[in-house]
C-alpha positions as CSV (number, residue, x, y, z in Angstrom):
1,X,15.4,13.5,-22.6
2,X,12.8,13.5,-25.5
3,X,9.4,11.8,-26.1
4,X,10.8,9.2,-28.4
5,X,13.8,8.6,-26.2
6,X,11.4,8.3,-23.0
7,X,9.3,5.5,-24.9
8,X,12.5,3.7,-25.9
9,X,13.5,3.5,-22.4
10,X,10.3,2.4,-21.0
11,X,9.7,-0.2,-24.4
12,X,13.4,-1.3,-23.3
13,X,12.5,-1.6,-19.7
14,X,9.6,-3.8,-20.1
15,X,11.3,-6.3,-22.4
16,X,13.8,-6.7,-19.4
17,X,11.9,-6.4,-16.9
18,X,9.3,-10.0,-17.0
19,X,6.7,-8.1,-15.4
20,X,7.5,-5.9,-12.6
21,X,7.3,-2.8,-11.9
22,X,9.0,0.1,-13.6
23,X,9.3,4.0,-12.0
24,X,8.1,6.4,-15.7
25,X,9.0,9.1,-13.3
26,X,10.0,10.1,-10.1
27,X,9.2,13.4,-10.2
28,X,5.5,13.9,-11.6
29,X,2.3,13.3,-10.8
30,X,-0.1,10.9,-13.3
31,X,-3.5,11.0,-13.7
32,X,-6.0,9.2,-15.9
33,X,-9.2,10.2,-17.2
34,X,-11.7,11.8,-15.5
35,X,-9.5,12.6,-12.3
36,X,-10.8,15.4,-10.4
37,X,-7.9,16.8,-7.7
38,X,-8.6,19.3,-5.3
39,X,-8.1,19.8,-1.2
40,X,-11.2,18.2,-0.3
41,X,-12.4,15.8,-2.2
42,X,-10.8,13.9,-4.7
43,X,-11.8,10.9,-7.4
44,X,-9.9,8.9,-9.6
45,X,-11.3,6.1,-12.4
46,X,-8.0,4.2,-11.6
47,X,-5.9,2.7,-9.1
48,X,-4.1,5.1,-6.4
49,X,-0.3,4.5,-5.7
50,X,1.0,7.1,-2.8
51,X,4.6,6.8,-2.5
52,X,7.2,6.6,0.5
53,X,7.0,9.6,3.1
54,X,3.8,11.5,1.8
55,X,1.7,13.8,3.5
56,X,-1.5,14.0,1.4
57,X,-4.7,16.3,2.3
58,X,-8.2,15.7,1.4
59,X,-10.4,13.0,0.8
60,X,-10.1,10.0,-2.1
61,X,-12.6,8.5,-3.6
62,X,-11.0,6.2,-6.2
63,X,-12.4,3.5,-8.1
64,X,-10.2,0.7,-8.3
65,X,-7.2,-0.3,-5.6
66,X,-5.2,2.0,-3.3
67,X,-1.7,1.5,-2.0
68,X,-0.3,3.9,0.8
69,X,3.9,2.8,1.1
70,X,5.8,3.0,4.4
71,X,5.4,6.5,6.1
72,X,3.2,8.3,4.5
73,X,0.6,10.6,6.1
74,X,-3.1,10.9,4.7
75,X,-5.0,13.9,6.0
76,X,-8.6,12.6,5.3
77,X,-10.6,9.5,4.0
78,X,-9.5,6.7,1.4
79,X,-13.0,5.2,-0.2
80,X,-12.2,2.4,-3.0
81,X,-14.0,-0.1,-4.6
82,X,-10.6,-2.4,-4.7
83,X,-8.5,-3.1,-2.2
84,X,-6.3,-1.5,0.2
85,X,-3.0,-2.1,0.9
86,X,-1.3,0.4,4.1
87,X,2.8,0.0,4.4
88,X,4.7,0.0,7.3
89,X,3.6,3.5,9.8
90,X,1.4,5.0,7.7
91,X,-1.0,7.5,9.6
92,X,-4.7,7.9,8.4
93,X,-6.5,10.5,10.1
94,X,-9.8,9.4,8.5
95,X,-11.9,6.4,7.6
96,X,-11.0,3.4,4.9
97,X,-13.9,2.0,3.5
98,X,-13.0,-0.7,0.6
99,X,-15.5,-3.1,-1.0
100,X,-12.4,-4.8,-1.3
101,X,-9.6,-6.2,1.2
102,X,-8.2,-4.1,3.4
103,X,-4.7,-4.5,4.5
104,X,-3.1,-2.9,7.5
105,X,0.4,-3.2,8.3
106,X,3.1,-2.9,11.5
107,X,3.1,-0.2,13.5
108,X,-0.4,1.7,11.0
109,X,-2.2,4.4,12.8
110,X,-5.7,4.9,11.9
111,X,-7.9,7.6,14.0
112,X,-10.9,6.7,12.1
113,X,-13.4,4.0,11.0
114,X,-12.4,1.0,8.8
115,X,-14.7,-1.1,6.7
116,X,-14.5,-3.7,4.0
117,X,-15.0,-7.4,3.0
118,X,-12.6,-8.6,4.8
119,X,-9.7,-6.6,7.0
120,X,-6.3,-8.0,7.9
121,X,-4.8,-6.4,10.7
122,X,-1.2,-6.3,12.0
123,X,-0.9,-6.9,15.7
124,X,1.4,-3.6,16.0
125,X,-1.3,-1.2,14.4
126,X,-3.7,1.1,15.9
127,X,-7.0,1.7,14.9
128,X,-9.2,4.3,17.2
129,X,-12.3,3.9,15.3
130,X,-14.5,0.6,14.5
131,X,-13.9,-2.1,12.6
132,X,-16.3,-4.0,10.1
133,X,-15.3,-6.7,8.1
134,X,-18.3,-8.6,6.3
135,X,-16.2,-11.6,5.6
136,X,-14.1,-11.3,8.7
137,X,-11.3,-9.5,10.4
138,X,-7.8,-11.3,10.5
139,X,-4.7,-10.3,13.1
140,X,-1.7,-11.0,11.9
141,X,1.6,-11.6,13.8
142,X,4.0,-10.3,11.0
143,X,7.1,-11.3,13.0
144,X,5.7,-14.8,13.4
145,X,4.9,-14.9,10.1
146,X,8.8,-14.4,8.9
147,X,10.3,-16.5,11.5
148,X,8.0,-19.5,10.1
149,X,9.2,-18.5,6.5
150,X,13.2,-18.8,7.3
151,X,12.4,-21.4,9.5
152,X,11.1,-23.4,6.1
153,X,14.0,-21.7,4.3
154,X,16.5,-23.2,6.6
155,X,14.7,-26.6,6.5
156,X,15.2,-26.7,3.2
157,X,18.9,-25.7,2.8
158,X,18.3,-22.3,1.3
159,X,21.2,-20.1,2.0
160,X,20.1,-17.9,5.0
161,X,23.5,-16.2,5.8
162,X,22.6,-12.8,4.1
163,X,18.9,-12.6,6.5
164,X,20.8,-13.4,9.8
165,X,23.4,-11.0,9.1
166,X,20.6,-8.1,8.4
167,X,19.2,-9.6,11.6
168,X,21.8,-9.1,13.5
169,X,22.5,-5.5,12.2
């Protein structure tokens, strides 16, 4: 596909899309600015987005948010001065430290130190390190927290055939 052809279909995209998110490639790797990439330290002026079922080495120093999806493996530390968001059993062998929020998710496991203003914590992760959260640290009982939210969908007559069928599966 050309240049002008790949715009078109992004341009066409967005129009349809009302604002969420749309895959440019699935195959390439962007960087902005100023990136500097190598195997043991890395910084970004921009937001880091690691994909499903990664296995990244080195350390990342990035100045804005960083999002680590379901099964990915990070051989190092994740600095940020956003937030940071870790999906479903993701491995960190390093430390987080986030001026941010810090977000860790079922079944995470962290063999390192974790710091930032304020840390929610899944009850199914594993950290082997400290924690410090300036504003707090939260646990969260994920499981708890979805039975509460089909328990209001069901109160209020939302059809929940479709989630007790993939329950049940």
């Amino acid at each position: 596909m050309g240049r002008s052809e790949e715009i078109e279909r992004i341009l066409e995209e967005l129009e349809q899309n009302e604002g969420g998110t749309i895959p440019i490639s699935e195959s390439f790797l962007f960087l902005p600015n100023n990136s500097i990439i190598s195997v043991s330290n890395s910084k970004v002026e921009g937001s880091l987005q690691i994909g499903k079922e990664c296995k990244l080495p080195g350390n990342y120093d990035i100045k804005g948010n960083i999002s680590v999806d379901e099964k990915s493996e990070i051989l190092g530390t994740l600095k940020a001065t956003g937030n940071v968001f870790c999906g479903k059993k993701v491995k960190i062998h390093g430390n987080i430290t986030s001026t941010g929020t810090v977000n860790i998710t079922e079944q995470v496991e962290i063999f390192g130190n974790v710091s930032g203003e304020e840390i929610f914590l899944s009850k199914t992760a594993s950290i082997q390190g400290t924690l410090l959260g300036k504003k707090g640290i939260s646990f969260q009982d994920v499981l708890k927290e979805q039975a509460t939210e089909k328990v209001k969908r069901f109160e209020s007559d939302v059809d929940v055939v479709d989630e007790v069928k993939e329950m049940l599966e």
